[in-house]
Structures are given as C-alpha cells and as structure tokens.
C-alpha positions, 0 to 999 in steps of 0.5 A: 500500500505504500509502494503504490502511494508513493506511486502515486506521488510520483506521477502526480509531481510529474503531471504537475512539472508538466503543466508547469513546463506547458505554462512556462512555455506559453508564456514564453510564446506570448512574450516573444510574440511580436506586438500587432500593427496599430493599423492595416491595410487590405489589398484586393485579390491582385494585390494592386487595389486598395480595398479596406482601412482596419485597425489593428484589432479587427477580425473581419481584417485577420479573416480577410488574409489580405491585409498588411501593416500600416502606419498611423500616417498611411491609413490616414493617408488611404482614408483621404484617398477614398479608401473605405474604412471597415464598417466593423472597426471603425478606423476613421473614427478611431483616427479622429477622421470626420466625414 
C-alpha cells in the first residue's frame, strides 16, 4: 500500500512539472510574440487595389488574409484617398477622421 502511494506521488509531481513546463512555455510564446500593427491595410485579390482601412484589432481584417501593416500616417493617408474604412472597426473614427 505504500509502494503504490508513493506511486502515486510520483506521477502526480510529474503531471504537475508538466503543466508547469506547458505554462512556462506559453508564456514564453506570448512574450516573444511580436506586438500587432496599430493599423492595416487590405489589398484586393491582385494585390494592386486598395480595398479596406482596419485597425489593428479587427477580425473581419485577420479573416480577410489580405491585409498588411500600416502606419498611423498611411491609413490616414488611404482614408483621404477614398479608401473605405471597415464598417466593423471603425478606423476613421478611431483616427479622429470626420466625414
């Protein structure tokens, strides 16, 4: 009986490094992360067209795939340039941009 609970000690101080590993692994992975763009673009299917401004929180932008990185000056650039501002995050209003 005492073989069998020091057994199972055993197994349970090596479930629990394990999941402390695991932890130690993800956070690792979340500080190495690189921080997301404040602001995005989204080209067409040809990569020519200008299709959207997102910020760059926006899930319907991280669906799309054809989204890139922008700068604050670019997006407001894009918008000035009748770029239409995503209906779902807003990016005209978020960069103080009045129609």
């Amino acid at each position: 009986m005492v073989q069998q609970a020091v057994r199972q000690l055993r197994l349970i101080d090596r479930w629990i490094a394990d999941e402390e590993r695991r932890e130690a692994e993800r956070r690792k992975g979340e500080e190495m992360r690189p921080t997301p763009p404040d602001w995005l673009i989204q080209y067409g299917l040809n990569r020519a067209n200008v299709d959207a401004v997102h910020t760059g929180d926006c899930g319907t932008a991280a669906k799309t795939g054809r989204c890139r990185p922008a700068t604050r000056q670019q997006a407001i650039d894009a918008l000035r340039q009748q770029v239409p501002p995503c209906v779902h995050c807003r990016p005209d209003t978020a960069l103080g941009i009045l129609d």
